[in-house]
MITI-373902 format. One line per field, with one value per residue: residue number from 0; residue in three letters; x, y, z of N, C-alpha, C, O, CB in turn. Coordinates in steps of 0.1 Angstrom, whole numbers, plus 5000, padded with zeros to 4 digits. Glycine has a CB too. Layout:
N
seq NUM|...;
type ALA|...;
nx X|...;
ny Y|...;
nz Z|...;
cax X|...;
cay Y|...;
caz Z|...;
cx X|...;
cy Y|...;
cz Z|...;
ox X|...;
oy Y|...;
oz Z|...;
cbx X|...;
cby Y|...;
cbz Z|...;
END
This chain:
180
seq 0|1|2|3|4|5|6|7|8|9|10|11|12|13|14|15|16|17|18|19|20|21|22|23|24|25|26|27|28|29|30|31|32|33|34|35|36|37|38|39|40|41|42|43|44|45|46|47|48|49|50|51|52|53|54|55|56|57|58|59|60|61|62|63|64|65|66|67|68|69|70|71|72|73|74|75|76|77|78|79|80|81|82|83|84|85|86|87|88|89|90|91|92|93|94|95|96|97|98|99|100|101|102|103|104|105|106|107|108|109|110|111|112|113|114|115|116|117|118|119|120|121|122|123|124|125|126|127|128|129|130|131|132|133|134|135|136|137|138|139|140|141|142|143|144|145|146|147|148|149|150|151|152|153|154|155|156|157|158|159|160|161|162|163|164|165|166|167|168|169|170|171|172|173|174|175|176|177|178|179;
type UNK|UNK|UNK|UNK|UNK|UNK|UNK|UNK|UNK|UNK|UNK|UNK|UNK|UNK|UNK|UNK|UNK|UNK|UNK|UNK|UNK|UNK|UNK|UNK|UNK|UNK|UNK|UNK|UNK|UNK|UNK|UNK|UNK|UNK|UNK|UNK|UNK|UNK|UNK|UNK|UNK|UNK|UNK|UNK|UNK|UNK|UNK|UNK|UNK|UNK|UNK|UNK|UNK|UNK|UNK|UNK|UNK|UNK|UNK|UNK|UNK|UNK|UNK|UNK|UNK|UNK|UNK|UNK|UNK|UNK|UNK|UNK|UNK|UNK|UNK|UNK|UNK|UNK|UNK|UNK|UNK|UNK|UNK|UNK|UNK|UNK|UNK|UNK|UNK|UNK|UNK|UNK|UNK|UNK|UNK|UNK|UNK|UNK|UNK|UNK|UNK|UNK|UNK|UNK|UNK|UNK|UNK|UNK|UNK|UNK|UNK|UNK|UNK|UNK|UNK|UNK|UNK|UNK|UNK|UNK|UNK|UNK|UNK|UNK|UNK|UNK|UNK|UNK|UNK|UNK|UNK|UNK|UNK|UNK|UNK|UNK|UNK|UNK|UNK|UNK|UNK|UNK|UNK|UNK|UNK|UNK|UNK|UNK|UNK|UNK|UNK|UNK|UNK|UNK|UNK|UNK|UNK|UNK|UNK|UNK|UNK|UNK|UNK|UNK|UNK|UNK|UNK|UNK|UNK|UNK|UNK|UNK|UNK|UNK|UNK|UNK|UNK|UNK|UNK|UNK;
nx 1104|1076|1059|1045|1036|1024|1000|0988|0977|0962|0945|0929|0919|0907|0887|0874|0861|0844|0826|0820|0805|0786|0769|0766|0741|0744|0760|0771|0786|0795|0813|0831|0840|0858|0877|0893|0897|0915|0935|0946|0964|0977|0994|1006|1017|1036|1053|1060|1081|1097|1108|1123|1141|1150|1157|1147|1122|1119|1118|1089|1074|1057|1037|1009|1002|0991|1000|1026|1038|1036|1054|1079|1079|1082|1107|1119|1114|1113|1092|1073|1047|1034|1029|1011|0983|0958|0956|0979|0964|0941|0953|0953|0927|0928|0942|0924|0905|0903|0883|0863|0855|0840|0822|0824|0828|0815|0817|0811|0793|0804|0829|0840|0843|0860|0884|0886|0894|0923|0935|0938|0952|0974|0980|0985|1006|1030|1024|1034|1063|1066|1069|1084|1107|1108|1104|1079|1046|1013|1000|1024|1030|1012|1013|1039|1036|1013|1033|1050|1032|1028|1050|1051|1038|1015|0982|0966|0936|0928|0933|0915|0884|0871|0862|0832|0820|0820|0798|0768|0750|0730|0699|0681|0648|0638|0640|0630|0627|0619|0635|0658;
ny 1025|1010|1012|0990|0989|1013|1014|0994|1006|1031|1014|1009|1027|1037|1018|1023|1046|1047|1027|1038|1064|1057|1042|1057|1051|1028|1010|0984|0990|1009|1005|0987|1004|1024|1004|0998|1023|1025|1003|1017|1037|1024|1010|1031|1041|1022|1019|1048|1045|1022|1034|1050|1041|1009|0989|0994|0994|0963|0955|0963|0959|0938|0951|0963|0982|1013|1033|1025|1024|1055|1062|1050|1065|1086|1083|1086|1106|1137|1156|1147|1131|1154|1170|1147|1150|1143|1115|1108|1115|1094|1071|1052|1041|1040|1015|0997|0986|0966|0949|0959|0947|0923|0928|0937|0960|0993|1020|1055|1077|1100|1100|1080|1093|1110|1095|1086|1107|1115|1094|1095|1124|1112|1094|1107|1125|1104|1093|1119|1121|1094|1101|1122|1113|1089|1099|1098|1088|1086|1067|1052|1043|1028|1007|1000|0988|0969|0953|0942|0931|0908|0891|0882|0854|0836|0826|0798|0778|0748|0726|0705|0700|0694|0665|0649|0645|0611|0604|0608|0637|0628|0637|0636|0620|0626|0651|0685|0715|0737|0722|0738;
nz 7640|7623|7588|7590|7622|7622|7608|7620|7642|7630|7620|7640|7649|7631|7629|7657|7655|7633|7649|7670|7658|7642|7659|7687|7705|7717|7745|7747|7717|7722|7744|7724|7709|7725|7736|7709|7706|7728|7727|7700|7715|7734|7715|7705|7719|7726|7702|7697|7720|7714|7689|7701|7719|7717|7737|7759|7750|7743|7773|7778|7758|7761|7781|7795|7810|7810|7824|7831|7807|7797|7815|7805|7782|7790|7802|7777|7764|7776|7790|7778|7793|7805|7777|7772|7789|7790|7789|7808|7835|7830|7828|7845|7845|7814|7812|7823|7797|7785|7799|7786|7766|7775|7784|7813|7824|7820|7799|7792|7767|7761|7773|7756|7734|7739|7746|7722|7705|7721|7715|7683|7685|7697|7678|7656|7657|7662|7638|7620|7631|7619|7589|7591|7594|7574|7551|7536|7519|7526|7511|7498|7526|7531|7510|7516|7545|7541|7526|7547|7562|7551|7550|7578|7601|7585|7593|7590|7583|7582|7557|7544|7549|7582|7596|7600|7638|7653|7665|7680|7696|7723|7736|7764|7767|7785|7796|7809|7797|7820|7836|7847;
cax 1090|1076|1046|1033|1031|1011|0993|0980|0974|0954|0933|0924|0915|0895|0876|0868|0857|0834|0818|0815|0797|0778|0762|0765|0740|0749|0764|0781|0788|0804|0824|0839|0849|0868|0885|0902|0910|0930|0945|0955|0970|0987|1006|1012|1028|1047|1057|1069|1091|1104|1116|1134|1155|1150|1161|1138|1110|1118|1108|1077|1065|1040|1030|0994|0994|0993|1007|1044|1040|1037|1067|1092|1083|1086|1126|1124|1116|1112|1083|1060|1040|1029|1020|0996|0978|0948|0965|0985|0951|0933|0962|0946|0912|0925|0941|0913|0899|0899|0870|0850|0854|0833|0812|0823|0828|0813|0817|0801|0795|0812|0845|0844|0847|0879|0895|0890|0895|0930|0941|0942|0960|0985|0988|0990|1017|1034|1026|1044|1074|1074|1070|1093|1121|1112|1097|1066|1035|1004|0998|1038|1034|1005|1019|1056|1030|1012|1046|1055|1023|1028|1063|1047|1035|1002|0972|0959|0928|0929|0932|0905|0868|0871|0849|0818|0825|0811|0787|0755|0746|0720|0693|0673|0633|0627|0647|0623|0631|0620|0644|0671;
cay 1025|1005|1007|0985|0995|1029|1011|0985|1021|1035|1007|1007|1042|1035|1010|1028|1058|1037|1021|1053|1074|1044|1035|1068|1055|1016|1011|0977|0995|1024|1000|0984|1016|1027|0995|0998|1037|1022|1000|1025|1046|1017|1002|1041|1043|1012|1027|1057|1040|1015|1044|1060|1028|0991|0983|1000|0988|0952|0955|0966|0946|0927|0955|0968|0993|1027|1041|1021|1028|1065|1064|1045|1072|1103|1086|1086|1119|1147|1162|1134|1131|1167|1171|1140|1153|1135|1100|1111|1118|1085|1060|1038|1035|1030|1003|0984|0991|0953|0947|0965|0938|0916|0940|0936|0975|1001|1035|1067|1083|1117|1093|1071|1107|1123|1083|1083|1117|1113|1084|1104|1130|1104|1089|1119|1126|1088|1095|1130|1117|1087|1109|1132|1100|1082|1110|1082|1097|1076|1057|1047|1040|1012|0997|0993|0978|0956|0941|0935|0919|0895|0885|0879|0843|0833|0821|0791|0769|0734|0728|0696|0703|0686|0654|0654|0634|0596|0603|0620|0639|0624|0645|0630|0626|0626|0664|0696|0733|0741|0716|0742;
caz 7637|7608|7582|7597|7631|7617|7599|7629|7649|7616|7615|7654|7654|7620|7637|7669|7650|7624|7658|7677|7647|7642|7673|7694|7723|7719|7752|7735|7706|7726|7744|7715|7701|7736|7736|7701|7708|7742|7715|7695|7724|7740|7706|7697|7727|7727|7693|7702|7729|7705|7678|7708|7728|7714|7748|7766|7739|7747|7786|7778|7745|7765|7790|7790|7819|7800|7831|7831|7791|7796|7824|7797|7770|7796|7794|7758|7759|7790|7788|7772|7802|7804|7764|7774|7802|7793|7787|7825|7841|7834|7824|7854|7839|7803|7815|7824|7788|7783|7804|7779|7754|7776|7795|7826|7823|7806|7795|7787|7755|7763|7777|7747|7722|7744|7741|7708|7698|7726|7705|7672|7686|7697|7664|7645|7666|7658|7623|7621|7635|7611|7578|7593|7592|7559|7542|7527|7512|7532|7501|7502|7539|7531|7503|7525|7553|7533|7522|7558|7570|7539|7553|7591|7600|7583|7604|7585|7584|7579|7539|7541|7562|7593|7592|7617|7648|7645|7678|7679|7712|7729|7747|7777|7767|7798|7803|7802|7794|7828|7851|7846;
cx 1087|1061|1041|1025|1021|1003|0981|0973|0963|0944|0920|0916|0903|0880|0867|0859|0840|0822|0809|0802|0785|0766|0763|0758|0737|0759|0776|0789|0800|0816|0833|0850|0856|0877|0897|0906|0917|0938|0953|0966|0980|0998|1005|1022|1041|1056|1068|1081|1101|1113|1123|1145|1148|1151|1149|1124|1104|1118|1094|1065|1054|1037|1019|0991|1000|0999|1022|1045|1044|1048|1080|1089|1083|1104|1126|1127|1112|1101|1069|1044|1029|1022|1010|0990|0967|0949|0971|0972|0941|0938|0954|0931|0915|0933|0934|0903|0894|0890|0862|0849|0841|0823|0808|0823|0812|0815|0813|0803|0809|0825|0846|0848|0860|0887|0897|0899|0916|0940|0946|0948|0975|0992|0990|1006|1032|1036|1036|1056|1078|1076|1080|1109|1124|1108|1087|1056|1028|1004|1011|1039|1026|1007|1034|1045|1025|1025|1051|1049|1024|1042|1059|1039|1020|0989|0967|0952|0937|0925|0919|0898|0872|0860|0840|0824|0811|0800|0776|0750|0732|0705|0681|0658|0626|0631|0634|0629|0631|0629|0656|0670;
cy 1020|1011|1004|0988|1007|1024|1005|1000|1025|1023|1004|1019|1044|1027|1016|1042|1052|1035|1035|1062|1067|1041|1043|1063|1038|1012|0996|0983|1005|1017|0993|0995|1022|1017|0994|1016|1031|1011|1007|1032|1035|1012|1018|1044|1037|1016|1038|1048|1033|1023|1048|1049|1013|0987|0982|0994|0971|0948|0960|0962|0939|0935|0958|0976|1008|1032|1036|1027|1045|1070|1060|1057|1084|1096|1089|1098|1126|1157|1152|1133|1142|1173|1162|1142|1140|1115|1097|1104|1103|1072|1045|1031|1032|1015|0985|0984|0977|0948|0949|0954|0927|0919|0932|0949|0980|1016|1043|1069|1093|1108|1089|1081|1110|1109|1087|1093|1121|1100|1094|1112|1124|1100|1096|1124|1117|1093|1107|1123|1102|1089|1115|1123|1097|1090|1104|1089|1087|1064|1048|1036|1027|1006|0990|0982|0971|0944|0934|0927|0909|0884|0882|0867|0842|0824|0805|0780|0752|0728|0716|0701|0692|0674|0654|0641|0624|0596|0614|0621|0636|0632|0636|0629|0631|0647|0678|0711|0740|0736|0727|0760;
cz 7623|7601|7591|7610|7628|7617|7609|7640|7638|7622|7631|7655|7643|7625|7644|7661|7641|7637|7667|7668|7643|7647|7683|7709|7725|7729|7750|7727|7715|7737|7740|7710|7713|7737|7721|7703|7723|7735|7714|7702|7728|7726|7701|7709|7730|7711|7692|7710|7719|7693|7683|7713|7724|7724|7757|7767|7745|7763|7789|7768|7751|7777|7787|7797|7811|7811|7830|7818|7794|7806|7812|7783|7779|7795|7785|7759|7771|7781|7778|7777|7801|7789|7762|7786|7803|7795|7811|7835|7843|7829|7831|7846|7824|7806|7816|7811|7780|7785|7798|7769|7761|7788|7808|7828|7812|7805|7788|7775|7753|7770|7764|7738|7730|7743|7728|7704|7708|7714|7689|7676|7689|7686|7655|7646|7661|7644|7616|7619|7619|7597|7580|7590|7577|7548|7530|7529|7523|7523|7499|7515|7533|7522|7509|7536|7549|7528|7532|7563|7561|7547|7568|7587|7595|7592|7590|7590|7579|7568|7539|7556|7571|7594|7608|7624|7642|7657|7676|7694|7712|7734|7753|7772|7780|7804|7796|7808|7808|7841|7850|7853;
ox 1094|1052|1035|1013|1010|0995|0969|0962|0953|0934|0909|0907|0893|0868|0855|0849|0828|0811|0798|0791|0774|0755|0761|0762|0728|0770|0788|0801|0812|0827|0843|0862|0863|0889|0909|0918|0927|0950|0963|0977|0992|1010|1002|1033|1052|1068|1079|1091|1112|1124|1133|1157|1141|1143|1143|1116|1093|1117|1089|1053|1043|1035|1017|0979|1012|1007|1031|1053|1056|1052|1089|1097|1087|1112|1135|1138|1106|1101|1059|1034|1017|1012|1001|0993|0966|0943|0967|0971|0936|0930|0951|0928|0908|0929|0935|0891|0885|0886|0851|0838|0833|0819|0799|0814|0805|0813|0811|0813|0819|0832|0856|0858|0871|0899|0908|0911|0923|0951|0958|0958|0985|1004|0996|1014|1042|1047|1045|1060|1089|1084|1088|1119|1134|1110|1088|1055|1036|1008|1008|1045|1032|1004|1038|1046|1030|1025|1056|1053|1021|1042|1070|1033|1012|0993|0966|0956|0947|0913|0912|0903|0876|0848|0842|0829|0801|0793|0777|0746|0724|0703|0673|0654|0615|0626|0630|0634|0639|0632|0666|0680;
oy 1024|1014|1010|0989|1009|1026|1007|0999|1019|1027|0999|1020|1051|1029|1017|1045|1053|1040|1039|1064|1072|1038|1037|1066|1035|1009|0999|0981|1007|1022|0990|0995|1030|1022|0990|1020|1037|1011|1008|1033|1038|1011|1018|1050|1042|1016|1037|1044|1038|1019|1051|1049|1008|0978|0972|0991|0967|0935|0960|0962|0935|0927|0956|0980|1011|1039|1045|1035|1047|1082|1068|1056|1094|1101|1098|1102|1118|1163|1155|1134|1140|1181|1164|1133|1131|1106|1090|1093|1100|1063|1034|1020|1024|1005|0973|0983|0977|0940|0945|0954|0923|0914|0926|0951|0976|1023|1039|1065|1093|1118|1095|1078|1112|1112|1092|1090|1130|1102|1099|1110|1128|1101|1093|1125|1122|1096|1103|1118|1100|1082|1113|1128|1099|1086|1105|1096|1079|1053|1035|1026|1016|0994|0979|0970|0960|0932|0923|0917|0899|0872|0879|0865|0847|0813|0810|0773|0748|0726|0719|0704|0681|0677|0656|0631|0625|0586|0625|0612|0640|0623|0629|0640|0636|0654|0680|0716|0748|0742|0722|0766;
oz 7613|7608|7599|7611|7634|7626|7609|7645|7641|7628|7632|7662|7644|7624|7641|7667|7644|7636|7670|7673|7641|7641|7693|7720|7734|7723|7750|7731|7712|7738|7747|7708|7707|7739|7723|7701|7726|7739|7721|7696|7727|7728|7689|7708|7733|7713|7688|7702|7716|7689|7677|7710|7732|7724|7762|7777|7749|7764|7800|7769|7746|7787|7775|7795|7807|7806|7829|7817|7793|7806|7811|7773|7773|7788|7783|7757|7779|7770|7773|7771|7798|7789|7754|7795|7812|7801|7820|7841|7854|7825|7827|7843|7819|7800|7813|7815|7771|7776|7802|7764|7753|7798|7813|7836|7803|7815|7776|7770|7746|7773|7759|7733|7724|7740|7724|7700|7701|7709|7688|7669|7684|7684|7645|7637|7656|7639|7609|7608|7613|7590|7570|7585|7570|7536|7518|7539|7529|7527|7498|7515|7530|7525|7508|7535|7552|7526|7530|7568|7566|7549|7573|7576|7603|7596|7579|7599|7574|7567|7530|7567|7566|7593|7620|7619|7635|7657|7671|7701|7703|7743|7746|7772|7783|7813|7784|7818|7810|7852|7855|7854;
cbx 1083|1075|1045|1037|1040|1010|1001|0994|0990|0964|0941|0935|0930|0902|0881|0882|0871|0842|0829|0832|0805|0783|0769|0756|0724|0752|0754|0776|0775|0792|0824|0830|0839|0861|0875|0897|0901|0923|0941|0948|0961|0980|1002|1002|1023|1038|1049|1061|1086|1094|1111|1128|1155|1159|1171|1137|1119|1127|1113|1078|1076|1041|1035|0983|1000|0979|1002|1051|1022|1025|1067|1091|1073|1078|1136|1112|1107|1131|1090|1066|1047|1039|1028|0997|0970|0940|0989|0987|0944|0919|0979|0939|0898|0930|0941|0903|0908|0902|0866|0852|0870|0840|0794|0833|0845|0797|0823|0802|0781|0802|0848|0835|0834|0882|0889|0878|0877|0923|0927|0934|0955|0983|0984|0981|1011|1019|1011|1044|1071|1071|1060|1090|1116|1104|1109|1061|1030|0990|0994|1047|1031|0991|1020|1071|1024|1007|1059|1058|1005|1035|1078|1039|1039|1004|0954|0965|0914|0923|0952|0909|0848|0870|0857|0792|0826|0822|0793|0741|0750|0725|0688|0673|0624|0633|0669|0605|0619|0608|0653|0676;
cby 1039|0987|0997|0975|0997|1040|1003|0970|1035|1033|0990|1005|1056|1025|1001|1032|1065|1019|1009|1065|1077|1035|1022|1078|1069|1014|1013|0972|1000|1040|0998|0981|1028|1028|0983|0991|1058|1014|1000|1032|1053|1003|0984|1053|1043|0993|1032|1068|1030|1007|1056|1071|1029|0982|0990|1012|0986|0948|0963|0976|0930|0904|0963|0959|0991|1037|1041|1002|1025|1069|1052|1024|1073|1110|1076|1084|1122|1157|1174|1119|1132|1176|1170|1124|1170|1139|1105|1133|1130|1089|1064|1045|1047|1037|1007|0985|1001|0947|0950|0983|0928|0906|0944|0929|0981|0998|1039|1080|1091|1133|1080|1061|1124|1134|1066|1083|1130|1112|1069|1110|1138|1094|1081|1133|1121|1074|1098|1138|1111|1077|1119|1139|1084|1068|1118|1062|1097|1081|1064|1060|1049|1010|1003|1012|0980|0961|0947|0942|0921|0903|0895|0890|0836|0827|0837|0788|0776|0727|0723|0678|0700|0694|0634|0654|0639|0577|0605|0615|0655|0618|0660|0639|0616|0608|0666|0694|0743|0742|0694|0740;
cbz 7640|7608|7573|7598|7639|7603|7589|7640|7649|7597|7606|7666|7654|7607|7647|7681|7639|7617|7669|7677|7632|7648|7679|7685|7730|7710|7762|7725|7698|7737|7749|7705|7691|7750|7737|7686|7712|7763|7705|7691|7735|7749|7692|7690|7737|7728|7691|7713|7741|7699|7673|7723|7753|7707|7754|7760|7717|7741|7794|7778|7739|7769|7794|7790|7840|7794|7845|7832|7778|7796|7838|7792|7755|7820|7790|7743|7747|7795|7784|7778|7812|7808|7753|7773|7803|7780|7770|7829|7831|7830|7830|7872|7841|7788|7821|7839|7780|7785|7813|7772|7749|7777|7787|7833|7815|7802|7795|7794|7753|7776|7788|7742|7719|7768|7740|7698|7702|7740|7700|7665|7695|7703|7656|7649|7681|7661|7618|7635|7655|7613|7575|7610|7599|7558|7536|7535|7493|7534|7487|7507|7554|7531|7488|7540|7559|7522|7516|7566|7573|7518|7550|7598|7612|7571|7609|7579|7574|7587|7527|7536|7555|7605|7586|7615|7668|7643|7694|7666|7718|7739|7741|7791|7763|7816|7796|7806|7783|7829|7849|7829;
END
């Protein structure tokens, strides 16, 4: 487990919390902030796994069903399952936690608080375990993760402005607001 990974956990569960406290009866808003706590939970899970079997880790790197996730860390560990009841219980539906980004879903107030507040218990959890290893203050941990996202590939824009295309769109005189 790295920095960094905490760190990408930390900042998901920061989010969702911010949006949640926020926006309380923003039905948007409240499914923004469900979508980064099933984040959180899925890359703390993929996490966990990864700390315990690399092997393991790397059959599941690009999974997204919280139920196979929460099967490959009951190997890790026996009894996994059962200390996440709540995770167990509605793995299916965070699943589909993606849909909330483009409100094909939506979900409740009083779901979106036991995600969130389910996530933090996870990463607390996560976090424990990785103090308990490297023995790194918080402030330690985000300066080691900051060093790592520096050394990951950079996104970059296009160093000169793109020049405007040489055509200019047309529109019909004859077209009115109501033919549509």
């Amino acid at each position: 487990m790295t920095a960094q990974e905490i760190e990408v956990i930390r900042t998901d569960i920061t989010i969702a919390e911010k949006i949640f406290y926020a926006n309380k009866n923003d039905t948007f808003m409240l499914n923004e902030s469900a979508y980064h706590s099933g984040q959180a939970i899925e890359k703390s899970l993929k996490a966990f796994i990864k700390d315990r079997d690399i092997n393991l880790y790397k059959l599941v790197s690009n999974v997204h069903s919280i139920e196979s996730l929460l099967v490959k860390a009951e190997i890790c560990e026996k009894g996994f399952i059962k200390n996440h009841e709540f995770l167990a219980a509605n793995a299916e539906e965070l699943s589909k936690f993606n849909a909330l980004r483009y409100g094909i879903k939506h979900i409740l107030k009083n779901e979106t608080y036991q995600t969130l507040q389910a996530a933090k218990n996870l990463y607390r959890e996560i976090e424990k375990q990785y103090i308990e290893e490297k023995g790194s203050a918080i402030e330690d941990r985000h300066s080691e993760a900051e060093k790592q996202i520096r050394n990951t590939e950079r996104i970059q824009f296009y160093k000169k402005p793109m020049k405007p295309t040489a055509h200019k769109i047309r529109i019909d005189p004859e077209f009115e607001r109501d033919d549509f």
